[in-house]
Biopython code that builds the backbone (N, CA, C, O; Angstrom):
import numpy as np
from Bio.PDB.StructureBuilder import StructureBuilder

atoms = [
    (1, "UNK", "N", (37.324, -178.496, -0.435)),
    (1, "UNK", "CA", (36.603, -179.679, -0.874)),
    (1, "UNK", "C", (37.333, -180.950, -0.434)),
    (1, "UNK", "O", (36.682, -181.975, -0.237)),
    (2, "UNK", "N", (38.408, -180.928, -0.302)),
    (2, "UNK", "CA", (39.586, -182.106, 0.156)),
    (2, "UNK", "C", (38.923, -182.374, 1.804)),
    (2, "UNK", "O", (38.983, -183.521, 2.248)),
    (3, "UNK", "N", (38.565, -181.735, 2.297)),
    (3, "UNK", "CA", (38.604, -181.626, 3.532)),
    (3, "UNK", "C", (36.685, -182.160, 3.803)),
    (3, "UNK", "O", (35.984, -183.031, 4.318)),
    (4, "UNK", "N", (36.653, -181.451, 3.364)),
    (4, "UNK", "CA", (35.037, -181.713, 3.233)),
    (4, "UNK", "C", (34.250, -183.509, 2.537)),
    (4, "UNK", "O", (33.586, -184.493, 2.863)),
    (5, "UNK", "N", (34.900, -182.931, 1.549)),
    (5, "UNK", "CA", (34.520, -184.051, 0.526)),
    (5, "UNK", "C", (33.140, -184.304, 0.387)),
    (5, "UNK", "O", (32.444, -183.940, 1.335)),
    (6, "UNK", "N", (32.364, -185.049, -0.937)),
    (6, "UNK", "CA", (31.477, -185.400, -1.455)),
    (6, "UNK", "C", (31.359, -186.151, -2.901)),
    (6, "UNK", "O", (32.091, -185.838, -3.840)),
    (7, "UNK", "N", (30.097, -187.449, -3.011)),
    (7, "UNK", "CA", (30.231, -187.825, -3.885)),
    (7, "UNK", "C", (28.852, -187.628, -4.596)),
    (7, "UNK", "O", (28.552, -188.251, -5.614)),
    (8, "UNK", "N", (28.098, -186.786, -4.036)),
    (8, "UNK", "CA", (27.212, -186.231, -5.548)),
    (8, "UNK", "C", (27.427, -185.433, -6.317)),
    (8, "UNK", "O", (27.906, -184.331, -6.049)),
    (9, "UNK", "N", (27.051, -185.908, -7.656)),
    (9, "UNK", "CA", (28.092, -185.274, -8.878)),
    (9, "UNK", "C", (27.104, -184.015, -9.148)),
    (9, "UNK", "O", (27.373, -183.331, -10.136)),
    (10, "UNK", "N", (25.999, -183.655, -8.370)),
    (10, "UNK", "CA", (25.493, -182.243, -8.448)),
    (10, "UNK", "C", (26.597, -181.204, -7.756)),
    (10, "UNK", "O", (27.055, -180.173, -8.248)),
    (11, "UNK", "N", (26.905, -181.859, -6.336)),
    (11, "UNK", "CA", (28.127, -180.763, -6.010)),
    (11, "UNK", "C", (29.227, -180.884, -6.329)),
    (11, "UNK", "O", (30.124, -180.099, -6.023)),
    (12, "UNK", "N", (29.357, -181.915, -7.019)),
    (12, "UNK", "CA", (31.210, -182.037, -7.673)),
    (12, "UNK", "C", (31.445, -181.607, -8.601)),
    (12, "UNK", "O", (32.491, -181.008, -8.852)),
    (13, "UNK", "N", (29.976, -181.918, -9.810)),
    (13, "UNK", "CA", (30.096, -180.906, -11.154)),
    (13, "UNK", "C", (30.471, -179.300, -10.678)),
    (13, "UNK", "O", (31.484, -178.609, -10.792)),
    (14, "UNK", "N", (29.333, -179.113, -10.182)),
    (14, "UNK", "CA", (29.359, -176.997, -9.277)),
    (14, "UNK", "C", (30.647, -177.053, -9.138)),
    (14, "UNK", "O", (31.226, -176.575, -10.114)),
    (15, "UNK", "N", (31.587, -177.588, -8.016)),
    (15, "UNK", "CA", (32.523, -177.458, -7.647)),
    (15, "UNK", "C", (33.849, -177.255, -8.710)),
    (15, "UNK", "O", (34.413, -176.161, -8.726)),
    (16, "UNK", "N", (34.352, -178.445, -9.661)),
    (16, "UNK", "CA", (34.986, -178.653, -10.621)),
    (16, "UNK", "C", (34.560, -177.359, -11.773)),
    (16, "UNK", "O", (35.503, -176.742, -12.268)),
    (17, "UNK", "N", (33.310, -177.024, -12.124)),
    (17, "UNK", "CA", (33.477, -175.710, -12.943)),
    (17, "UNK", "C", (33.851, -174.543, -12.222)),
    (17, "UNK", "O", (34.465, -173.561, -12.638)),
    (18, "UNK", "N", (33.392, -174.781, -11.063)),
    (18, "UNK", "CA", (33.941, -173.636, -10.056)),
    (18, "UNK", "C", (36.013, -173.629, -10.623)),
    (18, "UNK", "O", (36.812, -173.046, -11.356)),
    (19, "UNK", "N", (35.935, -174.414, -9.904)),
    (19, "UNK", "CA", (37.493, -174.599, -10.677)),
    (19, "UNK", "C", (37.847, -174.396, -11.845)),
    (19, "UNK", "O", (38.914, -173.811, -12.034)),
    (20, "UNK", "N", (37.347, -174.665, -12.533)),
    (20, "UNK", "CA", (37.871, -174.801, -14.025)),
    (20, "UNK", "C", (37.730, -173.444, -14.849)),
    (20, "UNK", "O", (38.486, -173.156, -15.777)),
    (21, "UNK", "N", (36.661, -172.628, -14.401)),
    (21, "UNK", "CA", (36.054, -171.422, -15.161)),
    (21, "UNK", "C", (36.288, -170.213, -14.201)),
    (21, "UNK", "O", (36.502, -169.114, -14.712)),
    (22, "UNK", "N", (36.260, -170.356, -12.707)),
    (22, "UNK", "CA", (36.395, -169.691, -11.531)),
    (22, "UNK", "C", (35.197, -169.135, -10.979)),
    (22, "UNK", "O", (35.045, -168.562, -9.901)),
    (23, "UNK", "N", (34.114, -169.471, -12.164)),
    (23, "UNK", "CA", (33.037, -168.986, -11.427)),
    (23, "UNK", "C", (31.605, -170.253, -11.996)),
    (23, "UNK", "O", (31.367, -170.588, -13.157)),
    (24, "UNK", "N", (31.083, -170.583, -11.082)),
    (24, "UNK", "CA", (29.326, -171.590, -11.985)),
    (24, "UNK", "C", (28.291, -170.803, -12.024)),
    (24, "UNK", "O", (27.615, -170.134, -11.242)),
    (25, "UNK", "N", (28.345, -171.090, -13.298)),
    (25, "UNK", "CA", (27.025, -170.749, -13.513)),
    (25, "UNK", "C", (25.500, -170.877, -12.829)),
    (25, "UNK", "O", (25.197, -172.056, -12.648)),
    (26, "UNK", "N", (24.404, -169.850, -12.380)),
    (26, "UNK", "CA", (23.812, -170.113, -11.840)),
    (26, "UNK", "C", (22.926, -170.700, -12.395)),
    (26, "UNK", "O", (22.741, -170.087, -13.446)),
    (27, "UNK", "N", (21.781, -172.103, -12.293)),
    (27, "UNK", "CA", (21.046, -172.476, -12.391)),
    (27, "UNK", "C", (21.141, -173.374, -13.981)),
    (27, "UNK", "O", (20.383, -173.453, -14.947)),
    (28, "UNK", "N", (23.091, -174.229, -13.487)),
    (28, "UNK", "CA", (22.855, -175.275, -14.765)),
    (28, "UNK", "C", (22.854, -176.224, -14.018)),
    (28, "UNK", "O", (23.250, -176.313, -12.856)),
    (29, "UNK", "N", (22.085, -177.472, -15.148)),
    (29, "UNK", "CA", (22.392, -178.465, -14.509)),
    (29, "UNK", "C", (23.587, -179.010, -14.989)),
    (29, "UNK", "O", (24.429, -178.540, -15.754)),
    (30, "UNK", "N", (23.490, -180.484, -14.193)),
    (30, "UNK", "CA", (24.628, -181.369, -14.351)),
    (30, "UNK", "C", (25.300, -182.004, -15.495)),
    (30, "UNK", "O", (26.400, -182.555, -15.552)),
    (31, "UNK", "N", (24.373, -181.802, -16.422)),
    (31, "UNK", "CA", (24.430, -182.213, -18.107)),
    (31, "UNK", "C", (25.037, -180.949, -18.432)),
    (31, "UNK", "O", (26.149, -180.960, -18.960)),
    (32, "UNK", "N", (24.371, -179.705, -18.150)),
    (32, "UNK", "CA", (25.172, -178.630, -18.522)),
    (32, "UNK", "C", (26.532, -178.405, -18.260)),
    (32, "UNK", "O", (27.400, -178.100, -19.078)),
    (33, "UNK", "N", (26.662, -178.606, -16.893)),
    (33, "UNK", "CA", (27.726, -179.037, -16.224)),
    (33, "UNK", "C", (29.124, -179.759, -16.813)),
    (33, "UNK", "O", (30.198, -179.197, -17.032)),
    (34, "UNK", "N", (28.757, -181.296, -17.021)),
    (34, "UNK", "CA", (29.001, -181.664, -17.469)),
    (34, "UNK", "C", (29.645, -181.579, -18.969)),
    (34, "UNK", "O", (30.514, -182.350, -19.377)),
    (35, "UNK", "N", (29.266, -180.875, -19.462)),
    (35, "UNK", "CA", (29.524, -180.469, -21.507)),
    (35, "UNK", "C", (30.723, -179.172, -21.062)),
    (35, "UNK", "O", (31.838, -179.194, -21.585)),
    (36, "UNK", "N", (30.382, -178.197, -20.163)),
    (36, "UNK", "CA", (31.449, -177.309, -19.907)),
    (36, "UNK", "C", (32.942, -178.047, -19.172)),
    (36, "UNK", "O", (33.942, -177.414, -18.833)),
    (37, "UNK", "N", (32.707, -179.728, -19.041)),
    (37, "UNK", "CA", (33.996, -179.972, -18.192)),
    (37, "UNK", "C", (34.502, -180.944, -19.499)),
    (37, "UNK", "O", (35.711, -181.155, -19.599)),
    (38, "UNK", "N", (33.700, -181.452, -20.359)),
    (38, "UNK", "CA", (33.695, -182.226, -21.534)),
    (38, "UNK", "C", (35.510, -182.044, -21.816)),
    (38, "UNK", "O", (36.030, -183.091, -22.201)),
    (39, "UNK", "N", (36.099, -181.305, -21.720)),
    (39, "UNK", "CA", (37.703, -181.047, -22.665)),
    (39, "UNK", "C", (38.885, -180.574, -21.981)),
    (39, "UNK", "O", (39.998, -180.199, -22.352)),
    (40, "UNK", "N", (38.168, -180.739, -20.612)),
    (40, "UNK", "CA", (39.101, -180.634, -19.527)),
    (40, "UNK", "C", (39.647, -181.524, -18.522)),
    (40, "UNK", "O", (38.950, -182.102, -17.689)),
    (41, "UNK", "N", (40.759, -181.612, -18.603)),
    (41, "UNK", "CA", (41.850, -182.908, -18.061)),
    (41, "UNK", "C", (41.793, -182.720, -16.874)),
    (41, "UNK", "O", (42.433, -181.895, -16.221)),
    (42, "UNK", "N", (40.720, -183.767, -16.376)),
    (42, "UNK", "CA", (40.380, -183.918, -14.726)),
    (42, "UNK", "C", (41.485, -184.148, -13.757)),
    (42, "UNK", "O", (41.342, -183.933, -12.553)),
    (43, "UNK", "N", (42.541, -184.567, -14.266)),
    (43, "UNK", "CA", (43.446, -185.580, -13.290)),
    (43, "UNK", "C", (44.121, -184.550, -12.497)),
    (43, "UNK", "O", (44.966, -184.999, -11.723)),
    (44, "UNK", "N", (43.933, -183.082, -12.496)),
    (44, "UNK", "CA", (44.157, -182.416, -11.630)),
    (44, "UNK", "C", (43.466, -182.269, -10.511)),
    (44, "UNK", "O", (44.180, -182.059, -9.530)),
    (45, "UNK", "N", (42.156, -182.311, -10.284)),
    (45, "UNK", "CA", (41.641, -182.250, -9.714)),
    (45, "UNK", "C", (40.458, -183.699, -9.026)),
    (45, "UNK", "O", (39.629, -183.532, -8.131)),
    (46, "UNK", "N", (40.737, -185.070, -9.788)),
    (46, "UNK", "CA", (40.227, -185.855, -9.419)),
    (46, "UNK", "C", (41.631, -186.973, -8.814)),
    (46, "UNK", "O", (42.583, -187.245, -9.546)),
    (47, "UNK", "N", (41.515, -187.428, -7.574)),
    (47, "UNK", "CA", (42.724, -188.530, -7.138)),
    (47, "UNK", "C", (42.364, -189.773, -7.146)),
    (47, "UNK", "O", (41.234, -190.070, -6.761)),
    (48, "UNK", "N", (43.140, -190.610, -7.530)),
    (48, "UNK", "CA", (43.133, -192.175, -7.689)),
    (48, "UNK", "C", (42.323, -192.864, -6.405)),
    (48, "UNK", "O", (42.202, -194.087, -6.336)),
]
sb = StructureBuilder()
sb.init_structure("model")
sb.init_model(0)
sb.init_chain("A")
sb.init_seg("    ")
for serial, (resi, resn, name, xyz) in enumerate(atoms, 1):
    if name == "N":
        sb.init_residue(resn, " ", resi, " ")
    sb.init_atom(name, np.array(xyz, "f"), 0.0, 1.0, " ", f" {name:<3s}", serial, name[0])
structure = sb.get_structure()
């Protein structure tokens, strides 16, 4: 994703639960998305 990069938060949410859980769920959205990243400390994975 570093390499690639993108700023729609449809593929950044996917991506980041991809990360966070190791696997996304098929067919959530971004709100869904979103609530599963709700308590997780981005700053690993988001850069200044």
């Amino acid at each position: 994703m570093e390499k690639i990069g993108s700023r729609n938060i449809k593929h950044l949410t996917r991506y980041w639960v991809w990360k966070k859980e190791g696997v996304c769920p098929p067919k959530t959205m971004v709100r869904d998305r979103m609530l599963i990243l709700e308590d997780w400390d981005m700053s690993s994975v988001v850069k200044p």
